[in-house]
DSSP file (Angstrom, degrees, kcal/mol; ACC not computed):
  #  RESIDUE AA STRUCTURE BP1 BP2  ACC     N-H-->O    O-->H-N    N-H-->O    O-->H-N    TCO  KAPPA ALPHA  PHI   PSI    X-CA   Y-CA   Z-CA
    1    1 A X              0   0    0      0, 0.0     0, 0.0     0, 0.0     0, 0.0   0.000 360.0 360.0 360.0 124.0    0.0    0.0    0.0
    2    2 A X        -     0   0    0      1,-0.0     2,-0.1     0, 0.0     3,-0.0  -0.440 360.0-117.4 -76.8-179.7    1.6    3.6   -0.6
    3    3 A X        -     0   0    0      1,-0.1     2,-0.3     0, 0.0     3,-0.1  -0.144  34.8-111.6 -84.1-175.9    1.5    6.2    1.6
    4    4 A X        -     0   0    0      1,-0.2     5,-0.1    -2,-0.1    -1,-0.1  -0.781  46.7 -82.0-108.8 169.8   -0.3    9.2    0.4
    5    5 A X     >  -     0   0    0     -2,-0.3     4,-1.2     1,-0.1    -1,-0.2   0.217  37.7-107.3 -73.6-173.5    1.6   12.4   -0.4
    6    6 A X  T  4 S+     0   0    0      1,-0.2     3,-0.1     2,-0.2    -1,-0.1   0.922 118.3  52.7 -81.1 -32.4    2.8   15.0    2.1
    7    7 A X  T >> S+     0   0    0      1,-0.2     4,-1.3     2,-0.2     3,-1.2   0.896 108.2  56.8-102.7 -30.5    0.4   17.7    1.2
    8    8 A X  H 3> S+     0   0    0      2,-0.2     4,-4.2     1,-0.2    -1,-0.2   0.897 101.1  52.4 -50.8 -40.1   -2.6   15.0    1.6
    9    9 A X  H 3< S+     0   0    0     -4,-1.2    -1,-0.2     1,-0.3     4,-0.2  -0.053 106.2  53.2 -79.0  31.7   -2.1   14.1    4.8
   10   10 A X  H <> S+     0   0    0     -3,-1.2     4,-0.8     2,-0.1    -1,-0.3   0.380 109.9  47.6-137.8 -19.4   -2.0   17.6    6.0
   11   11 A X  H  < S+     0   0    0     -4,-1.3     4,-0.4     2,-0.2    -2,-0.2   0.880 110.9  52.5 -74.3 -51.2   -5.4   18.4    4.4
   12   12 A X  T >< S+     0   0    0     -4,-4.2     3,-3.7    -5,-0.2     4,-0.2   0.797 112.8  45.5 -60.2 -90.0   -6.6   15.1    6.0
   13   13 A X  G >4 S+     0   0    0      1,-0.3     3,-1.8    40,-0.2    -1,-0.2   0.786 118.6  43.6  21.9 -75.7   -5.1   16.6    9.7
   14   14 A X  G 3< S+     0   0    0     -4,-0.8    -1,-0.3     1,-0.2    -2,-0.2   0.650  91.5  80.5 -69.4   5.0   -6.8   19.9    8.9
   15   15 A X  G <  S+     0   0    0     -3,-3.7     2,-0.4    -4,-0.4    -1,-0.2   0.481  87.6  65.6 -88.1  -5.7  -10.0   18.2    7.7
   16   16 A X  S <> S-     0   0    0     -3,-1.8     4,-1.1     1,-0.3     5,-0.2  -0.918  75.6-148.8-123.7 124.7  -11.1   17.8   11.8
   17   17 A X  H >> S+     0   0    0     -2,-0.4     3,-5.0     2,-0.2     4,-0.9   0.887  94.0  64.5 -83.2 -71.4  -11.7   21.5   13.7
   18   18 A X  H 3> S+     0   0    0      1,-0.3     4,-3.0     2,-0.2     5,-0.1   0.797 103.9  42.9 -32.8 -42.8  -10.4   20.0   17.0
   19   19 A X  H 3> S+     0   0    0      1,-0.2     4,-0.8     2,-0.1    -1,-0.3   0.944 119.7  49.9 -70.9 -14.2   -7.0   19.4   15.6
   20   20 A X  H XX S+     0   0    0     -3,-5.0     4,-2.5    -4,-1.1     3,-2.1   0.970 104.5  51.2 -82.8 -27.7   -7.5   22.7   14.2
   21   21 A X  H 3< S+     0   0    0     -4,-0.9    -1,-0.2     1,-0.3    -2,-0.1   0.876 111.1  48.9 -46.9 -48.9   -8.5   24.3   17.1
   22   22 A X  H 3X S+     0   0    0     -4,-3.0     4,-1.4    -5,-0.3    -1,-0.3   0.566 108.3  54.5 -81.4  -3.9   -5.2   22.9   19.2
   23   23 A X  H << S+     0   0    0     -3,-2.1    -2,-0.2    -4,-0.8    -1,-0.2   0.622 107.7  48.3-101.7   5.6   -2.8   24.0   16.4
   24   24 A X  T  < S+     0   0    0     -4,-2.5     4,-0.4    -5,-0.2    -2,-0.2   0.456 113.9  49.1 -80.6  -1.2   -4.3   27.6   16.7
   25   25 A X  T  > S+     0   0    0     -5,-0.3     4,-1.9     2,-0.1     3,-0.3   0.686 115.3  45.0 -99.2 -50.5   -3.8   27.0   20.9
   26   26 A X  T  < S+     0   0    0     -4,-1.4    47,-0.8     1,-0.2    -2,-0.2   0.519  97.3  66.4 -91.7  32.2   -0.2   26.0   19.9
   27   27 A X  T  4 S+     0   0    0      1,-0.1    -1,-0.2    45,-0.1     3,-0.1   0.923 102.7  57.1 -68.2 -53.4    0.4   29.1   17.3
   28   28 A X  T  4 S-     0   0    0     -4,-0.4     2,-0.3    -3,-0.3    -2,-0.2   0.830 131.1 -65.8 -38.1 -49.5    0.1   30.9   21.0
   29   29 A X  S  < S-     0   0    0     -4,-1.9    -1,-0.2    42,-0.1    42,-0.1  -0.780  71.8 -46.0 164.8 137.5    3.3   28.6   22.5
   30   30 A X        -     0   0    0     -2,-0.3     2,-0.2    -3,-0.1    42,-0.2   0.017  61.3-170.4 -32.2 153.0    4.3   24.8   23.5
   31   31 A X  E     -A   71   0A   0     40,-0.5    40,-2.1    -5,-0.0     2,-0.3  -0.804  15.9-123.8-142.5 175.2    1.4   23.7   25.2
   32   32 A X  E  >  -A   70   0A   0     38,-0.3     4,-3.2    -2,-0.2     5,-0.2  -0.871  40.4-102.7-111.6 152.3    1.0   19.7   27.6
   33   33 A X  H  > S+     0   0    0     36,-0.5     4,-0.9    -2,-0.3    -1,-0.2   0.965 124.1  57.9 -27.2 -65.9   -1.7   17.5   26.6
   34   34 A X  H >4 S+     0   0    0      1,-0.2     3,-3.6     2,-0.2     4,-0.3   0.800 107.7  42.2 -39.7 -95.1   -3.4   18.9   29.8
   35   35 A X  H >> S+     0   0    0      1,-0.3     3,-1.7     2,-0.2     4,-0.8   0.683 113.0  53.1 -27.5 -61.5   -3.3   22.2   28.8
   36   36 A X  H 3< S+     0   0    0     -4,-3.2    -1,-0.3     1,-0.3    -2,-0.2   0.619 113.2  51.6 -62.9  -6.3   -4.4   21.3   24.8
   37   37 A X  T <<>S+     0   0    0     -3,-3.6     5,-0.6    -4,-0.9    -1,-0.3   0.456  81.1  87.5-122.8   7.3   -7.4   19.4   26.4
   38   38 A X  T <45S+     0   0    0     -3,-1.7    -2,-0.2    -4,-0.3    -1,-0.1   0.770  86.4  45.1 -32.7 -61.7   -8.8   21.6   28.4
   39   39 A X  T  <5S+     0   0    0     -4,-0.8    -1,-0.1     2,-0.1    -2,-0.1   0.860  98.8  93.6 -53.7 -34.5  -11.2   23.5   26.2
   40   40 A X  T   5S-     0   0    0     -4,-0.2    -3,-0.0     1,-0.1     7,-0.0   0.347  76.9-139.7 -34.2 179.5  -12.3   20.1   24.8
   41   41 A X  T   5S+     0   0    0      2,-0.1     2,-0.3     0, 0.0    -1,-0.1  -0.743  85.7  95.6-162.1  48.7  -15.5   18.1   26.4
   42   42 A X  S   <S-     0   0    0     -5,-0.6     5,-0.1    -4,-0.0     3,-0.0  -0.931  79.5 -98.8-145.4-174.8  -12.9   15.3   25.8
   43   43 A X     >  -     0   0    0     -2,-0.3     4,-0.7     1,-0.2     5,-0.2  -0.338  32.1-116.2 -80.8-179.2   -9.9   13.0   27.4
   44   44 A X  H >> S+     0   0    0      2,-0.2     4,-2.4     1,-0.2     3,-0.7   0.833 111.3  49.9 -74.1 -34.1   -6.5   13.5   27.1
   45   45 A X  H 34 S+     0   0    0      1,-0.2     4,-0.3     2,-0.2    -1,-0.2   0.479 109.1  52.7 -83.3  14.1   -5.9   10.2   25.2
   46   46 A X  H 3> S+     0   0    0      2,-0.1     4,-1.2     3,-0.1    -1,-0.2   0.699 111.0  44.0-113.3   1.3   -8.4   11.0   23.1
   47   47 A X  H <X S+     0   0    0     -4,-0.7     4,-4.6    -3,-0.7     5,-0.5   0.838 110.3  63.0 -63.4 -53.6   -6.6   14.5   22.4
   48   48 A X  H  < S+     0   0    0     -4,-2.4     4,-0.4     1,-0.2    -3,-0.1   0.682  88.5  60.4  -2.2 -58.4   -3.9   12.4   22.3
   49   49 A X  H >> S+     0   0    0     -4,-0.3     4,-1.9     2,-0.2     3,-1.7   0.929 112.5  42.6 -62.5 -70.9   -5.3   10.5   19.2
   50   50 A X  H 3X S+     0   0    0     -4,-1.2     4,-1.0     1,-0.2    -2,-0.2   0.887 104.6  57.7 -77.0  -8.1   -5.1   13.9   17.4
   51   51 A X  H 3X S+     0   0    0     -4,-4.6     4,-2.2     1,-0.2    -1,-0.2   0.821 111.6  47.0 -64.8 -17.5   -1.9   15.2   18.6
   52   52 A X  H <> S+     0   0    0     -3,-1.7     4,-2.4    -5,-0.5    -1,-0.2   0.796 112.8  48.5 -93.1 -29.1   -0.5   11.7   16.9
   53   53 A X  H  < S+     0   0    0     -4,-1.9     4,-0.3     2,-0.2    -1,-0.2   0.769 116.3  48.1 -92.7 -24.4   -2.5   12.4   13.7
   54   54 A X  H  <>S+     0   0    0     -4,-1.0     5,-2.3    -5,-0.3     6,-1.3   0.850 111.9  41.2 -56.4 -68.5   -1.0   15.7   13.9
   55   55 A X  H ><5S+     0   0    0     -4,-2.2     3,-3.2     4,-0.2    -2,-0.2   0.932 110.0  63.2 -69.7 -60.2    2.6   14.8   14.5
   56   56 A X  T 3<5S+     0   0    0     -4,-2.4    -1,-0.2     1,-0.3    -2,-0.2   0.764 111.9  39.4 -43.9 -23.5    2.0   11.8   11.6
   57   57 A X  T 3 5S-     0   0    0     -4,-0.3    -1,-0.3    -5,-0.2    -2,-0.2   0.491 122.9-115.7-115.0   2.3    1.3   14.8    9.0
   58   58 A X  T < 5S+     0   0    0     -3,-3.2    19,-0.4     2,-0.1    -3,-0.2   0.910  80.7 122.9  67.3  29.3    4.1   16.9   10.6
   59   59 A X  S   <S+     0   0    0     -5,-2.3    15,-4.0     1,-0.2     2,-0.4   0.779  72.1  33.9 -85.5 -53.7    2.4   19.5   11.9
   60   60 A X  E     -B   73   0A   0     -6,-1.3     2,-0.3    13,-0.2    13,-0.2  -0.811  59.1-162.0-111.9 166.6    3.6   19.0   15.5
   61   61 A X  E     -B   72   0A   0     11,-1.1    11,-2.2    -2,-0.4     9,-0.1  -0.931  18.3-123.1-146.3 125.6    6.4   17.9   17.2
   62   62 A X  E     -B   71   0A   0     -2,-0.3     9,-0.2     9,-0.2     2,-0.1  -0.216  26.3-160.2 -28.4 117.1    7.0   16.7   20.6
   63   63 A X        -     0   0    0      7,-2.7     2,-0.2     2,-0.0    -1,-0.1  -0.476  10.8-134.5-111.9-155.9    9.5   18.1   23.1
   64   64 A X        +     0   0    0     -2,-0.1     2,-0.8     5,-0.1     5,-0.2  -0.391  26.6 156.6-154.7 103.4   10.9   17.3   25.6
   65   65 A X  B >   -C   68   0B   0      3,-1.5     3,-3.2    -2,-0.2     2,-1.6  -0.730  68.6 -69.0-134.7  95.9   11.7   19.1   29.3
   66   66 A X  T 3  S-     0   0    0     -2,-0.8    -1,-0.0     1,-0.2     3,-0.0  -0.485 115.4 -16.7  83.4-128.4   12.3   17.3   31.9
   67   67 A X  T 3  S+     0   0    0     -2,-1.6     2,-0.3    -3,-0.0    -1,-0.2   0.450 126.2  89.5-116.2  -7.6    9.1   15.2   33.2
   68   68 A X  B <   -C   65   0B   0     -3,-3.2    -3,-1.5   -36,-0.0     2,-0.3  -0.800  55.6-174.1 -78.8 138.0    7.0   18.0   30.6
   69   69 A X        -     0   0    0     -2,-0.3   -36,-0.5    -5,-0.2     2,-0.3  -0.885   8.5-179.9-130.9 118.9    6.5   17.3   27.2
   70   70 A X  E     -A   32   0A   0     -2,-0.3    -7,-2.7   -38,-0.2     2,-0.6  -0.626  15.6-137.8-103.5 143.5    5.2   19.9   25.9
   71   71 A X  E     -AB  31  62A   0    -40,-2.1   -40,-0.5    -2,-0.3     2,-0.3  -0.924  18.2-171.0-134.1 137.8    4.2   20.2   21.7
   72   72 A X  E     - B   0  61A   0    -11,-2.2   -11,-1.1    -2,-0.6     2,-0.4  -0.951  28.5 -85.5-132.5 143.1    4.7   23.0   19.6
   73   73 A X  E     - B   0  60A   0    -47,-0.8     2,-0.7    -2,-0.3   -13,-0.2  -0.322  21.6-154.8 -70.2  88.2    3.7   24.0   16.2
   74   74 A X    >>  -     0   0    0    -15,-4.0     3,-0.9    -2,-0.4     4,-0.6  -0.491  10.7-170.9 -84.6 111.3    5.6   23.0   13.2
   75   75 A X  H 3>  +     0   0    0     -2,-0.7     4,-3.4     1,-0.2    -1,-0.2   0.702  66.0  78.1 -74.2 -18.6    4.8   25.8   10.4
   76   76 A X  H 3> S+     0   0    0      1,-0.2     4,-0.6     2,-0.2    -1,-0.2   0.790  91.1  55.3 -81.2   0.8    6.4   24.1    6.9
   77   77 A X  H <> S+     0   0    0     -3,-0.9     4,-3.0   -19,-0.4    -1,-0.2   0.881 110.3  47.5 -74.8 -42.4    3.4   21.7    6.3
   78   78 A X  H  X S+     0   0    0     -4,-0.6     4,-1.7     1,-0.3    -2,-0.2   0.789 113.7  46.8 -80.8 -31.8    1.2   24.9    6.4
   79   79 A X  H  X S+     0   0    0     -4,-3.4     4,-0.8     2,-0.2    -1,-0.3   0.796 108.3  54.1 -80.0  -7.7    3.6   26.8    3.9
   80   80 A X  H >X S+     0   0    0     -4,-0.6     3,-2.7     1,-0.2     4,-2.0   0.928 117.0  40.0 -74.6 -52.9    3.7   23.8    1.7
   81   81 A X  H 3X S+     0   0    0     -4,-3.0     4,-1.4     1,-0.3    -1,-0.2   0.835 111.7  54.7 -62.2 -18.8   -0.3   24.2    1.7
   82   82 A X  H 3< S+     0   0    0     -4,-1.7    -1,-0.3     1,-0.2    -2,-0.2   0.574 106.6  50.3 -85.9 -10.8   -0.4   27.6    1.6
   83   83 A X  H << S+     0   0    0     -3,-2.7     3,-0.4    -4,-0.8    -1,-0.2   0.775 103.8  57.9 -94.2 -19.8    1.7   27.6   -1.5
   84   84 A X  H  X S+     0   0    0     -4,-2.0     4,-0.7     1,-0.2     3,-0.2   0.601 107.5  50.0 -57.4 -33.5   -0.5   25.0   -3.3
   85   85 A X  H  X S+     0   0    0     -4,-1.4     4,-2.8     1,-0.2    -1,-0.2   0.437  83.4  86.1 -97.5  12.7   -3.6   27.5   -2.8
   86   86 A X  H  4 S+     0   0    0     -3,-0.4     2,-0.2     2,-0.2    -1,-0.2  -0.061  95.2  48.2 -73.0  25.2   -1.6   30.6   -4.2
   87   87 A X  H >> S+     0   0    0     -3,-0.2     3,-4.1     3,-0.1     4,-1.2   0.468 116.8  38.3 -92.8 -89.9   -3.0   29.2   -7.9
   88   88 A X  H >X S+     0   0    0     -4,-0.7     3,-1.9     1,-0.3     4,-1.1   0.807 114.0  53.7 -51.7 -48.3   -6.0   28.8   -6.9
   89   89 A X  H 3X S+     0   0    0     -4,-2.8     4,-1.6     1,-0.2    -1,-0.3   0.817 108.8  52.0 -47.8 -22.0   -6.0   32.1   -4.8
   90   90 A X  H <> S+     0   0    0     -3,-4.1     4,-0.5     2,-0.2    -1,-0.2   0.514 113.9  47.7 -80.9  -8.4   -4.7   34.1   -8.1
   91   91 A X  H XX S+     0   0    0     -3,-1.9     4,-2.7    -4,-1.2     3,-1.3   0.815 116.8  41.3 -93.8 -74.7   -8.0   32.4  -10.1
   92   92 A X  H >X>S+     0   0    0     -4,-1.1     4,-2.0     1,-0.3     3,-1.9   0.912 109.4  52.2 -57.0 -58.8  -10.3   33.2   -7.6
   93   93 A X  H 3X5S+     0   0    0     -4,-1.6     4,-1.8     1,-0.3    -1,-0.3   0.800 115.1  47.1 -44.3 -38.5   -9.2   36.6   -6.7
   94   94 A X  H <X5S+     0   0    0     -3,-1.3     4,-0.8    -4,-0.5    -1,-0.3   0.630 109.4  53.8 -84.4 -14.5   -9.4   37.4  -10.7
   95   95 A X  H <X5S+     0   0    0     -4,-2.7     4,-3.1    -3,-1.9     5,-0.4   0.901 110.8  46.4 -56.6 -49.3  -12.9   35.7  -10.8
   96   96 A X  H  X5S+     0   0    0     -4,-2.0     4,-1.2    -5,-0.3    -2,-0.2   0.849 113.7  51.9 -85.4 -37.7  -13.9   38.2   -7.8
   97   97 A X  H  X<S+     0   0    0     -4,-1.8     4,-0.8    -5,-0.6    -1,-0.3   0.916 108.8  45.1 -49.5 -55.6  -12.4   41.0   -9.9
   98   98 A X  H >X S+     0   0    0     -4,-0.8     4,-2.7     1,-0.2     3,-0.6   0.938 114.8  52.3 -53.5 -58.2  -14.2   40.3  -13.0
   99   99 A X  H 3X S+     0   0    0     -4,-3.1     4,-2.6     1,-0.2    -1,-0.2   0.842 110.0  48.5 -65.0 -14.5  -17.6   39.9  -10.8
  100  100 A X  H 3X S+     0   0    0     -4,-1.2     4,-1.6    -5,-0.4    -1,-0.2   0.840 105.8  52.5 -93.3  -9.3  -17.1   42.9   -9.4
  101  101 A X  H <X S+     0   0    0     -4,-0.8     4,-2.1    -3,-0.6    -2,-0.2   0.800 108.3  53.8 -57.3 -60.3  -16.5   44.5  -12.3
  102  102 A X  H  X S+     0   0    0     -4,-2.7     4,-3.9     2,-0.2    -2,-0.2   0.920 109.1  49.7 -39.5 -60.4  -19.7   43.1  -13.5
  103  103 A X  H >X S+     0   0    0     -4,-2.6     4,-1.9     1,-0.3     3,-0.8   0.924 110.7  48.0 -60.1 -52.9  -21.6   44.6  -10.3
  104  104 A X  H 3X S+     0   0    0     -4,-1.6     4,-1.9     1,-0.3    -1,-0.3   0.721 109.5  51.8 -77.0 -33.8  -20.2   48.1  -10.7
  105  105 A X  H 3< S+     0   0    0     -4,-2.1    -1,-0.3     2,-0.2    -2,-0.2   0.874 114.2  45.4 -18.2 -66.3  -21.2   47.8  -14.4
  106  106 A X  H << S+     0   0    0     -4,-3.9     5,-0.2    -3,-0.8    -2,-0.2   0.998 115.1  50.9 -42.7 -83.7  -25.0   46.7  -12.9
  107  107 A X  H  < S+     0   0    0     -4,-1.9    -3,-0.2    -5,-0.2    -2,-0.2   0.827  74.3 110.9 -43.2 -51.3  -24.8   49.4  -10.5
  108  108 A X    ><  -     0   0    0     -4,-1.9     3,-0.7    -5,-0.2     2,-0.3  -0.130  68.8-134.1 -36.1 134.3  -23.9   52.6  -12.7
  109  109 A X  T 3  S+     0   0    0      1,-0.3     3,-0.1     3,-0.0    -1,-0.1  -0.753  83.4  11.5 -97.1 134.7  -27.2   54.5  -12.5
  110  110 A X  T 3  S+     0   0    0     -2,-0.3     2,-0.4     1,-0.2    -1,-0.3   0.946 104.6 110.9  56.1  38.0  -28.4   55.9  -15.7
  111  111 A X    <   -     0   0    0     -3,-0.7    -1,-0.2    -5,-0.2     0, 0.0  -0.974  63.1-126.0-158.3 130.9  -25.9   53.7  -17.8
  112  112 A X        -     0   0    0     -2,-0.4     2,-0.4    -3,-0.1     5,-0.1  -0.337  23.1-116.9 -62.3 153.1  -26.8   50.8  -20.1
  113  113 A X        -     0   0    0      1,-0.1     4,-0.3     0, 0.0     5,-0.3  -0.886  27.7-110.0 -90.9 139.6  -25.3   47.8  -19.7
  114  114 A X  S >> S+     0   0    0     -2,-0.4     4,-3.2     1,-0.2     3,-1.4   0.933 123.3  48.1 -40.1 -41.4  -23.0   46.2  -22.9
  115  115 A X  H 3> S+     0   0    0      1,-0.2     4,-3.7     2,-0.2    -1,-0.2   0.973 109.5  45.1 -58.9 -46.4  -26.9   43.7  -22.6
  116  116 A X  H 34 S+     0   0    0      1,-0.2    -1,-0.2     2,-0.1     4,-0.2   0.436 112.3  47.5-110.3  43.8  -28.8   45.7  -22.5
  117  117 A X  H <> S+     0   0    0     -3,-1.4     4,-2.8    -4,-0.3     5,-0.3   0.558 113.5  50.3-100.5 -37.6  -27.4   47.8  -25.3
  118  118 A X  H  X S+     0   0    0     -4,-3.2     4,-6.5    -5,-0.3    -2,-0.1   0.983 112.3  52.7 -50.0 -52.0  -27.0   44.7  -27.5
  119  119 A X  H  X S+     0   0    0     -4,-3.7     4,-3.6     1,-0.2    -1,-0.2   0.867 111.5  43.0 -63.4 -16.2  -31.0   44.1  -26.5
  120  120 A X  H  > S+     0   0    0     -4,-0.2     4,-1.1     2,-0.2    -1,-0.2   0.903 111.6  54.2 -93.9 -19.4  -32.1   47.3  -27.5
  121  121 A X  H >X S+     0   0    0     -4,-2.8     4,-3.5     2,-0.2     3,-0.7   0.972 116.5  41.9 -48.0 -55.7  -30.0   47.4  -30.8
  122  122 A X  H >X S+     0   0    0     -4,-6.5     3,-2.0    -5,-0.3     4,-1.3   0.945 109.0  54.0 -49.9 -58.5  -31.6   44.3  -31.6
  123  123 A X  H 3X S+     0   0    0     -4,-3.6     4,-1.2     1,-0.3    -1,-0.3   0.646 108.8  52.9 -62.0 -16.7  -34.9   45.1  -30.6
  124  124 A X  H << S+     0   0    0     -4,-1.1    -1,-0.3    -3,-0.7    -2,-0.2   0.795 108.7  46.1 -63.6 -45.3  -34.7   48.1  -32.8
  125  125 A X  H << S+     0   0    0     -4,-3.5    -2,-0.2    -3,-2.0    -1,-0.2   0.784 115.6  49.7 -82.8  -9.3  -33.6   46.3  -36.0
  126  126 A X  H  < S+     0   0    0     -4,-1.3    -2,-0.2    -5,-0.4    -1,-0.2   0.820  90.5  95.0 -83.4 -37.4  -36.5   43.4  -35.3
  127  127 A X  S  < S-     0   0    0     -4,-1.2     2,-0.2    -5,-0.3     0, 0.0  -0.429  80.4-117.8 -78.0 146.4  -39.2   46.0  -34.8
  128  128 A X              0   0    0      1,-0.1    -1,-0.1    -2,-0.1    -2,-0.1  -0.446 360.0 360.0 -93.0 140.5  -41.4   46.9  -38.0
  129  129 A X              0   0    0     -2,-0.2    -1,-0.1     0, 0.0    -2,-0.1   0.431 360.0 360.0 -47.8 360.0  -41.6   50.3  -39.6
């Protein structure tokens, strides 16, 4: 069986808001299990469970101080994804340009639109003398 690629198994990871929710707790600073499962209505092994699904995609990493081990936020899986959507973000963001282009078009008050300058050309040459 392969593995799946690195940048899937950081979408799958991010696919859950608790794990997102604890790497926006550890953006903040190394955190303990305890700590990261505090807001939670859950256990610690079963934060536990996502800190390991976490770690598996390389998003966290375990330290290690003393009789704390504390886990802290590993940022290059989130620039690899965030460099995968700068396509798409340069498409949409010139989709949202276009429509908005469109709107302000709509919107001029007292100004045809390129439609309905076409329809009324047409409707002009259709209509009988």
């Amino acid at each position: 069986m392969t593995q799946p690629d690195p940048l899937s198994t950081t979408f799958a990871a991010l696919a859950d808001p608790t794990r997102r929710a604890i790497l926006a707790r550890l953006a903040t600073g190394e955190a303990s299990v305890k700590e990261l499962a505090q807001p939670f209505a859950m256990t610690q092994p079963a934060v536990s469970k996502h800190l390991r699904v976490l770690e598996r995609a390389g998003l966290v990493e375990p330290g290690r101080d003393a009789q704390w081990r504390p886990r802290r936020l590993r940022a290059g899986p989130l620039r690899d994804v965030s460099a995968w959507l700068d396509d798409y973000r340069r498409h949409w963001e010139e989709s949202f340009e276009r429509l908005d282009a469109y709107f302000r078009e709509v919107d001029a008050p007292g100004q045809p639109t390129d439609q309905q300058e076409q329809f009324d050309g047409h409707d002009d040459d259709s209509a009988p003398d």
